[in-house]
C-alpha positions as CSV (number, residue, x, y, z in Angstrom):
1,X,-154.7,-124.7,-40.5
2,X,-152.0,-126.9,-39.3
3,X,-148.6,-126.7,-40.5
4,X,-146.5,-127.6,-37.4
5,X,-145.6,-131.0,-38.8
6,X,-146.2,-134.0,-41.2
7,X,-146.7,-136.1,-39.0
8,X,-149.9,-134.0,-38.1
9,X,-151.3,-135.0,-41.3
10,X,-154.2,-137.6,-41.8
11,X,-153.1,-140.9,-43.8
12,X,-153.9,-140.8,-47.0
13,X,-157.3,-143.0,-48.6
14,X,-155.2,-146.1,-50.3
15,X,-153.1,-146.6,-46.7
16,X,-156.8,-146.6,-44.5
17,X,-158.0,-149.0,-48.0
18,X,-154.5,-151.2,-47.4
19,X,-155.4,-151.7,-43.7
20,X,-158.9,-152.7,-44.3
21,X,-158.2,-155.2,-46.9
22,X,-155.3,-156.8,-44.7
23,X,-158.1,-157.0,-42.0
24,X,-158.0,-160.8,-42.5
25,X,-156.7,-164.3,-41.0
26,X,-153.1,-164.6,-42.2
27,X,-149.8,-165.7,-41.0
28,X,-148.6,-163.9,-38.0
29,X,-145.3,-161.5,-37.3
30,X,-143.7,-161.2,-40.5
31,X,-144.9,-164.6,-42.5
32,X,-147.7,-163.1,-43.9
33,X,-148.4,-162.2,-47.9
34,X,-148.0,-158.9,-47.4
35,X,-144.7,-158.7,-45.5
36,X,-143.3,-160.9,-48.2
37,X,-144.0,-158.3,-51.3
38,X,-141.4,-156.2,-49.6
39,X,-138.3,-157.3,-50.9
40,X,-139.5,-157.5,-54.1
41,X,-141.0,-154.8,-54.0
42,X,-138.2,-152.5,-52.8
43,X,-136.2,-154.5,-55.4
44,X,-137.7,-153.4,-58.2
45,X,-138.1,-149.6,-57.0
46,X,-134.0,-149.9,-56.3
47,X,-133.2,-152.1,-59.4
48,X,-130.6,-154.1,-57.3
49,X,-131.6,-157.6,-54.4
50,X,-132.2,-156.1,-51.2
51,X,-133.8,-156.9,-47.6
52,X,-136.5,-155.2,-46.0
53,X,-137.9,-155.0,-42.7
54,X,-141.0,-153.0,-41.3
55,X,-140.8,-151.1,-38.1
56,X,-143.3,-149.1,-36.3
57,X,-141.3,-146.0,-36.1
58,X,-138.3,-143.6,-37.6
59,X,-136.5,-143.8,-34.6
60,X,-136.6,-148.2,-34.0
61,X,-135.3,-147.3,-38.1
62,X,-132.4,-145.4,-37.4
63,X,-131.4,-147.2,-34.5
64,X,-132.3,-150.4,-35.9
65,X,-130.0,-149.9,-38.7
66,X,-127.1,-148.2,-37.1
67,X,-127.1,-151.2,-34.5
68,X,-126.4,-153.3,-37.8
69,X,-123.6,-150.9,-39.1
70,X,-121.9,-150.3,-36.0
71,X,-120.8,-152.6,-32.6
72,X,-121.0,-151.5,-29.2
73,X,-117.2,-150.0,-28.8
74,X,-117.9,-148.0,-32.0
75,X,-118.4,-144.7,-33.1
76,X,-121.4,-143.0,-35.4
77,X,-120.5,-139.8,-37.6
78,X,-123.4,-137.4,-37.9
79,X,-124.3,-133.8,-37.7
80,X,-124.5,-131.8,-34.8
81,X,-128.0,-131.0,-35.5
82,X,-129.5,-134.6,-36.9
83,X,-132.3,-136.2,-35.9
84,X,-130.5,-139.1,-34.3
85,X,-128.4,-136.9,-31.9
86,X,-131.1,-134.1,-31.2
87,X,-134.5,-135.9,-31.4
88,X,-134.5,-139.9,-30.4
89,X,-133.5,-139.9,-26.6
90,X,-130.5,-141.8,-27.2
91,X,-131.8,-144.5,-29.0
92,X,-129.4,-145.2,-31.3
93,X,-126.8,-145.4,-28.2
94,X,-129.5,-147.8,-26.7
95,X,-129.9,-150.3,-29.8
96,X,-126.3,-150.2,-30.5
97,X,-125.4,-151.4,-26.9
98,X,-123.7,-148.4,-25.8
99,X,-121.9,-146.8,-29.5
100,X,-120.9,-142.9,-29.0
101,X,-122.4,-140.5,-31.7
102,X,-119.4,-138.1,-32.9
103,X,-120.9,-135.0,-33.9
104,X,-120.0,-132.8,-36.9
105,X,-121.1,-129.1,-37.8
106,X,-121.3,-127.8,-41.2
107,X,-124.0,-125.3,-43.0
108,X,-127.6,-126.1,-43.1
109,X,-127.4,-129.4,-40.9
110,X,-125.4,-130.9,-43.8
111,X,-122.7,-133.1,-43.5
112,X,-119.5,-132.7,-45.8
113,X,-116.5,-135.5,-46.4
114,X,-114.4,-132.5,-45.1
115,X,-115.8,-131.7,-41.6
116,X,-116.2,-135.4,-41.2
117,X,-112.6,-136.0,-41.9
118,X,-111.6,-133.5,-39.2
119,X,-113.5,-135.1,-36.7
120,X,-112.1,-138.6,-37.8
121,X,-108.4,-137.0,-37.6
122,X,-109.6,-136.2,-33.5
123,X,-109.7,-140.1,-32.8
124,X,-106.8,-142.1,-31.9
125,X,-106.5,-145.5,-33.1
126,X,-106.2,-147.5,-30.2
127,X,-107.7,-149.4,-27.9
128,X,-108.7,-146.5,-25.4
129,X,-111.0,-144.9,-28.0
130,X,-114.4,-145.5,-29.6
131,X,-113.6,-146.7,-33.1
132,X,-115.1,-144.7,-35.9
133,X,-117.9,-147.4,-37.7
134,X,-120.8,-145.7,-39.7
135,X,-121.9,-142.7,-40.8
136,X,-125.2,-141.5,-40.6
137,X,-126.9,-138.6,-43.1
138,X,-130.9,-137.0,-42.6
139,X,-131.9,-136.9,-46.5
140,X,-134.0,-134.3,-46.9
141,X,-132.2,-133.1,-43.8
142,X,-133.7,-131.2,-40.6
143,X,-133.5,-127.6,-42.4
144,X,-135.2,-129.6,-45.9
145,X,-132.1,-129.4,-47.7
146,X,-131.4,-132.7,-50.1
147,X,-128.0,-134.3,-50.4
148,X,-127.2,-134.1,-54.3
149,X,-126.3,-137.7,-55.8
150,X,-122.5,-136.2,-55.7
151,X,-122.5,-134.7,-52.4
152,X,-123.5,-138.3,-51.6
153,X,-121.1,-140.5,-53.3
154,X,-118.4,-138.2,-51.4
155,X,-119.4,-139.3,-48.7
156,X,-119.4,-142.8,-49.9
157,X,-116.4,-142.7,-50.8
158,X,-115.1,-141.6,-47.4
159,X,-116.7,-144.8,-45.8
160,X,-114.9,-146.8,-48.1
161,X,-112.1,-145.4,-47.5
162,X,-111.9,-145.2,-43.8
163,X,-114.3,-149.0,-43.7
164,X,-117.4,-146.9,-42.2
165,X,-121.0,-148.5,-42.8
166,X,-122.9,-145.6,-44.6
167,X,-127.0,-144.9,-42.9
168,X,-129.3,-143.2,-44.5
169,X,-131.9,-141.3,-42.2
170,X,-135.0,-141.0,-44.8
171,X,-138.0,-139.7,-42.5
172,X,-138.5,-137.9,-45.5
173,X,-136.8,-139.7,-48.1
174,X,-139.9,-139.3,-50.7
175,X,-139.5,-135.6,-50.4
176,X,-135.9,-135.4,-51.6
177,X,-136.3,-137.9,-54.5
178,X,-139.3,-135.5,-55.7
179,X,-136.7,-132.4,-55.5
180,X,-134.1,-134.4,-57.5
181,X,-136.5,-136.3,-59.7
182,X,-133.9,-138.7,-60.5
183,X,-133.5,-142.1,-59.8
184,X,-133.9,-143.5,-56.0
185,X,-130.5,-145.9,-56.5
186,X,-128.4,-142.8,-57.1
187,X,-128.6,-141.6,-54.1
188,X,-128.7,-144.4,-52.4
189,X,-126.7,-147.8,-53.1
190,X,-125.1,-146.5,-56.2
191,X,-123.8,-143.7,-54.1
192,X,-122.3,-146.1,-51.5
193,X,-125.3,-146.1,-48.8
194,X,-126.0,-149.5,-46.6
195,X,-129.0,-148.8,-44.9
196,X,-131.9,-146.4,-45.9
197,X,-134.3,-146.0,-43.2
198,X,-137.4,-145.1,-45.5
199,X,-139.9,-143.0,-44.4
200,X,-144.0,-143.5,-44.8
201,X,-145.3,-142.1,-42.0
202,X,-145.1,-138.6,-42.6
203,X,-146.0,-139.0,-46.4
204,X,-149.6,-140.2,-45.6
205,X,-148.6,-143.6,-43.9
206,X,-150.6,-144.4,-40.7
207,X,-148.3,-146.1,-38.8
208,X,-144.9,-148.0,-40.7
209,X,-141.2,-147.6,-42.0
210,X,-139.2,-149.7,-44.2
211,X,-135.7,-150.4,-43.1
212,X,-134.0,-151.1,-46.4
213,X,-130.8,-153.2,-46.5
214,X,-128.7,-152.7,-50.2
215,X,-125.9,-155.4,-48.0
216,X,-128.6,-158.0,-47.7
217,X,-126.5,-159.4,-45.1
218,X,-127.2,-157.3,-42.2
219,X,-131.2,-158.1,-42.4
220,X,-130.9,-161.5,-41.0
221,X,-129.4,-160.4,-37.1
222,X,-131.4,-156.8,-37.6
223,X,-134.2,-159.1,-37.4
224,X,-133.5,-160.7,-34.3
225,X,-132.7,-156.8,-32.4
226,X,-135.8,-155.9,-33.9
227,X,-137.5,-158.8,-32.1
228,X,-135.2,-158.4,-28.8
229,X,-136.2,-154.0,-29.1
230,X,-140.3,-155.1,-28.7
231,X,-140.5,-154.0,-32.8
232,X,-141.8,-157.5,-34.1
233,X,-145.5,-156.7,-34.2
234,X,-147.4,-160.0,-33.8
235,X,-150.0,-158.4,-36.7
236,X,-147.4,-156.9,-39.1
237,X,-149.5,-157.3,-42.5
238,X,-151.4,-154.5,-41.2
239,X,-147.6,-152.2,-41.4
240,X,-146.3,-154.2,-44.9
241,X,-149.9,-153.5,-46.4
242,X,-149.5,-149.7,-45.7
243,X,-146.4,-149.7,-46.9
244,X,-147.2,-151.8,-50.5
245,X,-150.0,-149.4,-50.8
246,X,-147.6,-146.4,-50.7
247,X,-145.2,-148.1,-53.5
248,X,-148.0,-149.2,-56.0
249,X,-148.1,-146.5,-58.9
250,X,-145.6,-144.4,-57.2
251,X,-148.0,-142.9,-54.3
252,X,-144.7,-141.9,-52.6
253,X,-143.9,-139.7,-55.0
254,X,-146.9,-138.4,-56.0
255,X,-148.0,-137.4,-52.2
256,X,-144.3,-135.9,-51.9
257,X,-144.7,-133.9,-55.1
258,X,-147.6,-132.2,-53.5
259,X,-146.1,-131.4,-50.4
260,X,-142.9,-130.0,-51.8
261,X,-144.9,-127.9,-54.3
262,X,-146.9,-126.4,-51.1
263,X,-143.8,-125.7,-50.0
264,X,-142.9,-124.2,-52.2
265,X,-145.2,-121.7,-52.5
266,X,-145.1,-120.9,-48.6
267,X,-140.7,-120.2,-50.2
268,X,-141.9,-118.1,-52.3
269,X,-144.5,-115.9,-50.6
270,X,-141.2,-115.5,-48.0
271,X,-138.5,-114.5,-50.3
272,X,-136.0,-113.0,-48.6
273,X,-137.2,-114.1,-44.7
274,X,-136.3,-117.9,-45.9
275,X,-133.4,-119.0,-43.2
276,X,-132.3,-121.7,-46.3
277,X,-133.4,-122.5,-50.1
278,X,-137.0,-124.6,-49.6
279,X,-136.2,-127.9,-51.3
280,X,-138.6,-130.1,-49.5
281,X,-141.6,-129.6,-47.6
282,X,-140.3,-127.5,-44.5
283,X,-139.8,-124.0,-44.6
284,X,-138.0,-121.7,-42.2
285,X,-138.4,-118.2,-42.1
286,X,-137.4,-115.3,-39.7
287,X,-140.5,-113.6,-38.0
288,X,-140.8,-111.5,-34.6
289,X,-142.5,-112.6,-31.8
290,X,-145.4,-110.0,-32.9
291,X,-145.5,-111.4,-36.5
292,X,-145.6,-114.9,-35.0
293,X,-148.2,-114.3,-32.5
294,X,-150.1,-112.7,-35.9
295,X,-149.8,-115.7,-37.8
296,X,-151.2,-117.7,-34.7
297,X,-154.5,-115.1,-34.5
298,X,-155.4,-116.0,-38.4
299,X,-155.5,-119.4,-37.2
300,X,-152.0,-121.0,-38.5
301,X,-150.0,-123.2,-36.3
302,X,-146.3,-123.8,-36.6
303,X,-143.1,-124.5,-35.1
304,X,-141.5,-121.9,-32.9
305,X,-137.4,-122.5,-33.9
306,X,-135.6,-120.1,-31.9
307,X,-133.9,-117.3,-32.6
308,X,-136.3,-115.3,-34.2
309,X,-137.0,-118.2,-37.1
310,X,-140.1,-120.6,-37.4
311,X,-140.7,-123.5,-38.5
312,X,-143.9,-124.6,-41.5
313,X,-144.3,-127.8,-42.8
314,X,-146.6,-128.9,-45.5
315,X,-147.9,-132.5,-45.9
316,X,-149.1,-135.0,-48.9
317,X,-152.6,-133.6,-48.2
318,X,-151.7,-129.3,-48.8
319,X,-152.7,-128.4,-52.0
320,X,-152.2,-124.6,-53.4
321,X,-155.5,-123.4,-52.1
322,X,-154.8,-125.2,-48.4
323,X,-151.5,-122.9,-48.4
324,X,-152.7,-120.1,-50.4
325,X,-154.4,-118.3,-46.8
326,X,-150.6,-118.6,-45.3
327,X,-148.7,-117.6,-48.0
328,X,-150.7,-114.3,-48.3
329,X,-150.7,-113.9,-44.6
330,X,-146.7,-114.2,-44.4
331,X,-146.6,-111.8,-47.6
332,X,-148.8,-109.0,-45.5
333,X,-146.3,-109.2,-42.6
């Protein structure tokens, strides 16, 4: 009974059908039929133009995208605890030629206008310093916790002020549009964001992320450092047909529905043990070693998170009665 991550889970039966039906002679790298659905297709989900390029992986996303938002002297704003400065070995500094990641703490892994304005105030402007560029957000974020449309446009608004692109990290982007149910523009481009990297991989994708560009703009020399990074598969229908398959009839809602809702329940057998609200599909919860190890012997396998707290994540695939075993397990403790 796995709940140690998303990305554990199996894809889902319309990606595997997506990949079989692609298995034919077409255009190589990204001429093919599939690869050019994805603008319109990410148009119409967004409701404003925008450019979209596949990548194999979150992490190529990210730095992909900050590499279009910020140059080489530059500076990126995130959290202390997000993904990009804790869990892509540098990456970002990599595709960005160098770029320094100014870090940010704040409640829950979120990042406010306020503790990013103190960090800003830090920096001198001149020549002898990085220069502040982007900022980057984790939407749901690394303790599942989703970025309200307001708490968003803040921070909009602070990169207009101070000329900062604005990133979007959306590994699971699905999950906090489900939470919200509102519409995807408002917290994205409405909001002020550049770049979304969008996440299918650990909603039931096999392997494939869209990197969505609301300043069409930056696609065209992202798509020459996605070449130059080795991210320009030579078969890339196989990623754009995943990816279709996903958006058709809202899939990527619909799978993140169900893993939020598994999540929920795993919240609610918890109560009081929950480290944050559960908002997405990941749940932290304060256990001892010996209710852990407990746990483990009824066959449940999670993330150890330090401190005393775990880690549980539910996937697309979790229905009530897949969780129901856990839930009752962490009730008994």
């Amino acid at each position: 009974m796995q709940f140690f991550s998303d990305n554990a889970a199996p894809a889902c039966p319309q990606v595997m059908e997506a990949i079989a039906s692609a298995n034919r002679q077409d255009r190589p790298y990204d001429s093919d039929r599939s690869s050019k659905e994805l603008d319109g297709a990410f148009s119409t989900l967004f409701g404003i133009e925008v450019r979209v390029l596949w990548v194999s992986t979150g992490t190529a996303a990210n730095a992909l995208g900050l590499a279009a938002l910020c140059p080489p002297h530059g500076a990126i704003l995130c959290h202390q605890q997000a993904h990009i400065q804790e869990d892509e070995c540098g990456a970002p500094e990599f595709y960005t030629h160098g770029a320094k990641l100014l870090t940010c703490p704040g409640e829950g892994a979120k990042l406010t206008p306020e503790a990013a304005r103190k960090v800003l105030a830090t920096v001198r402007d001149d020549v002898h310093q990085v220069r502040p560029s982007a900022l980057s957000i984790t939407n749901a974020n690394e303790y599942g916790l989703v970025y309200t449309p307001d708490e968003i446009a803040a921070l909009g608004e602070l990169c207009r002020e101070r000329g900062l692109g604005f990133h979007m990290d959306g590994a699971r982007f699905a999950n906090a549009v489900a939470y919200l149910d509102g519409d995807p523009a408002d917290v994205t481009w409405r909001a002020g964001v550049d770049v979304l990297s969008f996440g299918f991989v650990k909603n039931g994708g096999m392997i494939g992320e869209a990197l969505v560009f609301f300043r069409p703009e930056l696609a065209a020399e992202t798509a020459y450092r996605r070449k130059r990074g080795g991210h320009l598969l030579s078969k890339g229908r196989y990623l754009a047909a995943q990816i279709l398959a996903m958006l058709k009839d809202g899939l990527w809602l619909a799978n993140a529905r169900s893993a939020n809702a598994a999540a929920a329940l795993l919240g609610t057998a918890a109560g009081s043990r929950c480290l944050y609200p559960v908002q997405a599909n990941e749940v932290f919860i304060r256990v001892s070693s010996d209710e852990a190890a407990r746990l483990r012997a009824g066959g449940f396998d999670f993330y150890d998170w330090g401190d005393g707290a775990v880690r549980m994540v539910t996937s697309w695939h979790h229905r009530a009665e897949d969780v129901q075993p856990l839930a009752d397990a962490i009730a008994a403790l």
